[in-house]
Backbone as numpy.savetxt, mean C-alpha at the origin, in Angstrom:
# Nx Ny Nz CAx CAy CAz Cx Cy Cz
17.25 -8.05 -6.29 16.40 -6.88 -6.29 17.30 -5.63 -6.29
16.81 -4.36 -6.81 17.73 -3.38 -7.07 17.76 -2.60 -5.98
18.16 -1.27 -5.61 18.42 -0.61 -4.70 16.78 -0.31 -4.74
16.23 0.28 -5.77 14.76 1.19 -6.29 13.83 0.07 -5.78
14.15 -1.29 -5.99 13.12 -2.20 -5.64 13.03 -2.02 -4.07
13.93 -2.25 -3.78 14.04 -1.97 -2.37 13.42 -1.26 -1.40
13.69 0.32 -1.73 13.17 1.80 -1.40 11.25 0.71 -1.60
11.08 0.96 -2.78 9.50 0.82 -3.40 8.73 -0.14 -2.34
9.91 -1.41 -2.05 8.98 -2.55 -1.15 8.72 -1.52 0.29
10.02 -1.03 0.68 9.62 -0.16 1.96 9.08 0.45 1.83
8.51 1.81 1.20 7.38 2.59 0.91 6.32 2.23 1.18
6.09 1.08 0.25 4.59 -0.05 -0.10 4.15 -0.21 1.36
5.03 -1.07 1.81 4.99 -2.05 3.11 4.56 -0.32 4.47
5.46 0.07 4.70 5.62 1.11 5.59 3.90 1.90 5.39
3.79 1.97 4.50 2.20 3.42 3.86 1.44 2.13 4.40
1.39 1.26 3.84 0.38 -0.13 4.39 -0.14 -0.06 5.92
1.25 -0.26 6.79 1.00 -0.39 8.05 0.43 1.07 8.70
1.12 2.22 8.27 0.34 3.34 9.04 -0.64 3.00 8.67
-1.13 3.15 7.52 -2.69 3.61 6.94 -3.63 1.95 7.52
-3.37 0.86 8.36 -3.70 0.32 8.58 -3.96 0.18 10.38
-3.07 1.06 11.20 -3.22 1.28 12.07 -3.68 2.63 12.16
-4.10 3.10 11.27 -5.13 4.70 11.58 -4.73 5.76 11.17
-3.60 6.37 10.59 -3.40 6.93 10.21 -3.51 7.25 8.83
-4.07 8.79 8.74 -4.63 9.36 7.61 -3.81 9.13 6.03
-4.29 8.92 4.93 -3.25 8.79 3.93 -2.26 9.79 3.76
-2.53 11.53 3.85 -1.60 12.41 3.66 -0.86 11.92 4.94
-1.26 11.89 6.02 -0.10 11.88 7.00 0.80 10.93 6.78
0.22 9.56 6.57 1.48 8.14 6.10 2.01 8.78 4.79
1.73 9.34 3.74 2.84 9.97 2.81 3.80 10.23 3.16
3.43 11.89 4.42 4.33 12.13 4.73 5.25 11.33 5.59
4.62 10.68 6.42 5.70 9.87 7.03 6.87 8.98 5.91
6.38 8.57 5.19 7.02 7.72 4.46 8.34 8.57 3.74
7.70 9.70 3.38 8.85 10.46 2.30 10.00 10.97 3.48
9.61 11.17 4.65 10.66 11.65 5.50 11.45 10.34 5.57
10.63 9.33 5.95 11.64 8.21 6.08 12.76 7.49 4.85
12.11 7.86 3.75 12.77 7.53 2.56 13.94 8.68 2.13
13.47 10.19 2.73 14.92 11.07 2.96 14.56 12.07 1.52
13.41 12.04 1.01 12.94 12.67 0.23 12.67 14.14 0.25
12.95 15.08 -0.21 12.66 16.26 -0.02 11.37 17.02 -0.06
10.55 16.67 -1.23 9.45 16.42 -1.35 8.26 15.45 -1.70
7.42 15.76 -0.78 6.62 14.68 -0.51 5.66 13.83 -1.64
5.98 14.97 -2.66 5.04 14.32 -3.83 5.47 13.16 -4.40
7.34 13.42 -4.34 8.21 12.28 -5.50 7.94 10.79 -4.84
7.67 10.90 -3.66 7.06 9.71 -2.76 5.80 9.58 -3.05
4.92 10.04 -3.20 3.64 9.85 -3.65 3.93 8.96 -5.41
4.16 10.08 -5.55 4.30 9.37 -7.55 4.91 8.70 -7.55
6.06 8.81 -7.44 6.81 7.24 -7.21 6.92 5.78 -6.70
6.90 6.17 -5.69 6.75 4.52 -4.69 4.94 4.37 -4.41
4.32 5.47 -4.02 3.21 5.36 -3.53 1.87 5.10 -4.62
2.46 5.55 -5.70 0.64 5.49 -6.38 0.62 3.81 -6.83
2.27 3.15 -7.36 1.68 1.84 -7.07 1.30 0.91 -6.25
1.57 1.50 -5.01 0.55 0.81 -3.55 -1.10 0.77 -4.58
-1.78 1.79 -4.34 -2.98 1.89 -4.46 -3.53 1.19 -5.85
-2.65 0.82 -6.70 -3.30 -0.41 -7.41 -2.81 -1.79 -6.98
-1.74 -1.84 -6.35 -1.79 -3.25 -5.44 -2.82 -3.29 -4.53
-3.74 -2.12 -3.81 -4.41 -2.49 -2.98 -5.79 -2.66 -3.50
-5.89 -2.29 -4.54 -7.41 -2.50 -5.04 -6.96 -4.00 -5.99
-5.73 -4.58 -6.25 -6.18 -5.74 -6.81 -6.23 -6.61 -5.59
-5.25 -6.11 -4.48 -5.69 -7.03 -3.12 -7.17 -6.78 -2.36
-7.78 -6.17 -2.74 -9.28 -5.68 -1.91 -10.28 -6.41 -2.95
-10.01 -6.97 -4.34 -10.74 -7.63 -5.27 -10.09 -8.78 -4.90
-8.94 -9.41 -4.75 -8.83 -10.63 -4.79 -9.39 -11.69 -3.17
-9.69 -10.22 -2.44 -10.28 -11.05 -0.68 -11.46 -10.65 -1.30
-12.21 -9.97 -1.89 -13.98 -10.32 -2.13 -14.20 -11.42 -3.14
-13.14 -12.04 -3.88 -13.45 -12.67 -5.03 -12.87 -14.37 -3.22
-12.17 -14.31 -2.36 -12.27 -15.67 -1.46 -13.49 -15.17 -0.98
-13.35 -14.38 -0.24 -14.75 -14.26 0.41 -16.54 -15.04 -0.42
-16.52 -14.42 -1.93 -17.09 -15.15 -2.34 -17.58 -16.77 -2.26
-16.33 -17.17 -2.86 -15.70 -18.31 -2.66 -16.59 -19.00 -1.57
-16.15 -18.66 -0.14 -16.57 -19.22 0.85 -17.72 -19.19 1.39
-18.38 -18.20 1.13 -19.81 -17.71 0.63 -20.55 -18.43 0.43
-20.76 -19.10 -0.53 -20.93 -19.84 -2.02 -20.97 -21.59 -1.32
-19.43 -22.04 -0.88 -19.18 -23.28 -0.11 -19.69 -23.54 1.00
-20.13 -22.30 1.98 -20.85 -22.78 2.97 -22.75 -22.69 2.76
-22.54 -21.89 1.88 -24.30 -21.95 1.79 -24.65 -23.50 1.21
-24.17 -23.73 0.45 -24.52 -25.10 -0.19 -24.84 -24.65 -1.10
């Protein structure tokens, strides 16, 4: 994995957990771009961050598409 892959998995991972323990999306940005050493907060947004938000909508379709699933198997 490259240095960029790297940065991107921490971004991903890091924005995940704030914004999963409660914190607002602008605020986990910013957290993230400080932690990544970024000057401004946008190049963290566009960069590492906007592909979170299509990993998370194919992960928020792929738990309604089990959910289904199980749905479906327990009703009979």
């Amino acid at each position: 994995m490259t240095h960029h892959g790297l940065q991107h998995s921490c971004a991903a991972r890091t924005y995940r957990e704030l914004i999963e323990n409660g914190a607002a999306p602008l605020d986990a940005s910013y957290q993230v771009s400080r932690l990544l050493g970024h000057e401004r907060p946008d190049e963290t947004i566009n960069i590492h961050l906007d592909a979170y938000g299509r990993v998370s909508q194919k992960m928020r379709q792929q738990s309604a598409n089990r959910m289904e699933q199980f749905i479906r198997k327990v009703s009979g």
